[in-house]
Structures are given as structure tokens and as C-alpha cells.
C-alpha positions in Angstrom: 84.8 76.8 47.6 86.0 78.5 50.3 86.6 76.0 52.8 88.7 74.7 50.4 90.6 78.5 50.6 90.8 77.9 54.4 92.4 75.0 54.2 94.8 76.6 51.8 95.6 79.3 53.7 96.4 76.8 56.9 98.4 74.8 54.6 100.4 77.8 53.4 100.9 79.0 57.4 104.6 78.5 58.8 105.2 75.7 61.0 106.8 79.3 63.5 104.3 78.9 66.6 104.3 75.4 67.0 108.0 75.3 67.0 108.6 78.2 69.4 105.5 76.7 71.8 107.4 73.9 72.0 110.6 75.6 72.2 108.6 77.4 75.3 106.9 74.5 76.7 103.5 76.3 76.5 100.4 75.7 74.4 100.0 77.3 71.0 97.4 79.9 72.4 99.8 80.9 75.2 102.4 81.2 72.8 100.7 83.7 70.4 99.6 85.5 72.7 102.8 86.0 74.5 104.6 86.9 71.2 101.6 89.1 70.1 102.2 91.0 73.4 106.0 91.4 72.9 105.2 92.8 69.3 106.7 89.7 67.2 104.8 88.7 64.0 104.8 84.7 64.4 104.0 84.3 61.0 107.6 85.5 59.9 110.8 84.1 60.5 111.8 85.5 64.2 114.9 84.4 66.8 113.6 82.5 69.7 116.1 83.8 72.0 115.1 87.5 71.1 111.3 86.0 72.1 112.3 84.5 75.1 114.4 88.0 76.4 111.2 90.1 75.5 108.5 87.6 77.2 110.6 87.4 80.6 111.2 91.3 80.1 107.1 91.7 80.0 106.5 89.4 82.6 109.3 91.6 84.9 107.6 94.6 83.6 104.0 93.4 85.0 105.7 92.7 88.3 107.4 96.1 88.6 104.7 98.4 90.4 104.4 95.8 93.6 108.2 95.3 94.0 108.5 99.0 95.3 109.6 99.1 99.2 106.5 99.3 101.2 108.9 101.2 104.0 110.1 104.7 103.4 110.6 107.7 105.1 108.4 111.2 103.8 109.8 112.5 101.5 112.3 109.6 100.4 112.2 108.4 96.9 110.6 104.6 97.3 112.4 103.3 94.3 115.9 104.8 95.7 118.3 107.0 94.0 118.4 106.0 90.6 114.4 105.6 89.8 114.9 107.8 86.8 112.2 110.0 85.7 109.4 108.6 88.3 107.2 106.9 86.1 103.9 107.0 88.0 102.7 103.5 86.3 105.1 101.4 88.2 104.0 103.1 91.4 100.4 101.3 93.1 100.0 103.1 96.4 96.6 100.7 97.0 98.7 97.7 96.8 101.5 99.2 99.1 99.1 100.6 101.6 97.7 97.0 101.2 101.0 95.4 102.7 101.9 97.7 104.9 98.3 97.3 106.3 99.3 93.0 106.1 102.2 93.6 108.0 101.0 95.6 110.4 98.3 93.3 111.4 101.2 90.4 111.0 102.8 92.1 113.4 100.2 92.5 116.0 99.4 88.9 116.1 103.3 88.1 116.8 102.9 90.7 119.7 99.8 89.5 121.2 101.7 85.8 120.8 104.4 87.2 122.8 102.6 88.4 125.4 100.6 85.5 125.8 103.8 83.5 126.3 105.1 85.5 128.8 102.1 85.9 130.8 101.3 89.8 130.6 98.4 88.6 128.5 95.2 86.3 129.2 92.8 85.1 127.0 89.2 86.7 127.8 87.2 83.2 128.4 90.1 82.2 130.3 89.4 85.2 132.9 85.7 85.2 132.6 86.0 81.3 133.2 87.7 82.0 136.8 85.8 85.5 137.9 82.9 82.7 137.9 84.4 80.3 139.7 86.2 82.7 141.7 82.2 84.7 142.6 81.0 80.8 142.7 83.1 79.7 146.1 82.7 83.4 147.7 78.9 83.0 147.5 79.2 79.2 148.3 80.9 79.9 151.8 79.1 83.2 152.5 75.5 81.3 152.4 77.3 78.6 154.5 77.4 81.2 157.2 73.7 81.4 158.3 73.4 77.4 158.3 76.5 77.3 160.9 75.4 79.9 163.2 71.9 79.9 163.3 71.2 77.5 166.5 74.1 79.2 168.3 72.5 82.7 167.2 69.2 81.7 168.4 70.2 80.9 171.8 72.3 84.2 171.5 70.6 87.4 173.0 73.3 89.7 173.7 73.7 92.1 170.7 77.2 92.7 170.7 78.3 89.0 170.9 76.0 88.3 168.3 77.8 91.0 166.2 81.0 89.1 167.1 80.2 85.5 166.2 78.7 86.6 162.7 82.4 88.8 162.6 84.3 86.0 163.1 82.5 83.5 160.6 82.7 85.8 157.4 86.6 86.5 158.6 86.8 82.7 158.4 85.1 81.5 155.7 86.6 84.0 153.6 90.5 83.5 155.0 89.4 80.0 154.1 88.8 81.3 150.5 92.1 83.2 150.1 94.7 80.8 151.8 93.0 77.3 149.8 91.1 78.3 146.7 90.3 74.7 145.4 93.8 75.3 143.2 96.4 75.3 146.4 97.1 78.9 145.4 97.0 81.7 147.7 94.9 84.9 146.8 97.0 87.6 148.2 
């Protein structure tokens, strides 16, 4: 018997919700929730103008407390002159910290862009990469040394142009090393 009532009741129901959801282009559920929100009674006759100025007005609403300026001086009023009483529910100091922290870090990057563009800035595996091949050639013509000079040294028994010989070998091998590098560039 009373499925019978529930059908009644459904029958009896206005037609109200399905024509504004369609009105709104949003499901049924959407609908009555949206309207149960704004504080109108789908069940009775209601304007679907005054519904659609109330839903955008609560959607606004939701939307106020992160459209406050991130950017303000102490002691400035973040909503500007005519914020009104203050209210402290539009105001979420989390999500501005939040963006100013996003922007910060935004900005960095730029920076660090910029200066890797100009050239004031090198990548670390980039330096790294060259100190190796850099200590690499140094050791390379500093153990060449002994395999040049040791017959002449051997042969050698006067200290001091022993001293000179080995002198002048470093001094070249390393002038070698600054003037042609393997890139053409000098080393200053």
C-alpha cells in the first residue's frame, strides 16, 4: 500500500526541477542542490532568473577569500579602501602565503633562466664534466714527462742541469696545456 503512496506523492510533485535543470543545463541533482544552497524551495513556484542571480552570487561568494591581492604593504588593507567591515571569512592567509610562496619560486626559476642565458650561470655537471677533463690532460702531459727525459736524464750527472731539463719540460708541457686545450681555446 504504500508504494502505491510513493508513487502518489511523485505523481503529485511539480514538473519545477526538471524545467529549471534544463533551463540550467545541469542534471537534476546538481540542480537541487544548487537551489537548496541559494535557499529556494523547488517544489513551489520560483523565477528562474532570481535562481540563476543567486547561484552565480554563491559561486562568486565561494571564490571571494582567494581573490584577495597576494601583494600589500604592512599595514595596508588587502581588500583596498572600501572592504567594509573586514569580514575575516573572505580572508585565507594559507592560501595567500601559498601564492606568494608560488610566485616566489616562479620567479627564481625565471632568474636562474636568465642567468643561464647570459652566461653568469653554469649548470653543475656541465663544470664538474670539464674540471675532469680539465685534471685529465694536466695529469696526462705531467706523466709524459718522465718517459721524454728519462734516457737524457740518465746520461745526465750534473745536478743543476738536471734541475733545468726537468724545469723546462713541466714549463712546456703545461704552456702546451694553456695555449691548445683540445678545444682551441686559451686558458689565460
Amino acid at each position: 500500500m504504500e508504494i502505491e503512496g510513493d508513487n502518489q506523492e511523485k505523481k503529485k510533485r511539480p514538473g519545477y526541477l526538471t524545467a529549471y535543470a534544463n533551463h540550467a543545463r545541469i542534471t537534476k541533482t546538481a540542480a537541487a542542490k544548487q537551489l537548496q544552497r541559494v535557499g529556494i524551495d523547488y517544489m513551489q513556484v520560483f523565477d528562474f532568473a532570481e535562481a540563476d542571480r543567486l547561484r552565480a552570487a554563491a559561486r562568486h561568494a565561494d571564490r571571494a577569500k582567494f581573490a584577495a591581492p597576494i601583494y600589500v604593504s604592512p599595514g595596508e588593507d588587502p581588500h583596498g579602501a572600501d572592504a567594509g567591515d573586514g569580514d575575516e571569512a573572505s580572508k585565507d592567509p594559507a592560501i595567500a602565503k601559498s601564492q606568494a610562496k608560488k610566485e616566489e619560486f616562479r620567479a627564481k626559476l625565471v632568474e636562474l633562466e636568465y642567468e643561464e642565458r647570459v652566461g653568469t650561470l653554469v649548470q653543475k655537471s656541465k663544470v664538474t664534466e670539464e674540471a675532469f677533463r680539465v685534471g685529465r690532460l694536466v695529469r696526462d702531459a705531467m706523466l709524459n714527462v718522465p718517459a721524454r727525459l728519462a734516457g737524457i736524464l740518465a746520461a745526465e750527472s750534473d745536478q743543476r742541469k738536471v734541475h733545468d731539463l726537468l724545469e723546462k719540460e713541466i714549463r712546456q708541457a703545461l704552456e702546451a696545456l694553456a695555449i691548445n686545450d683540445e678545444g682551441g681555446t686559451e686558458a689565460a
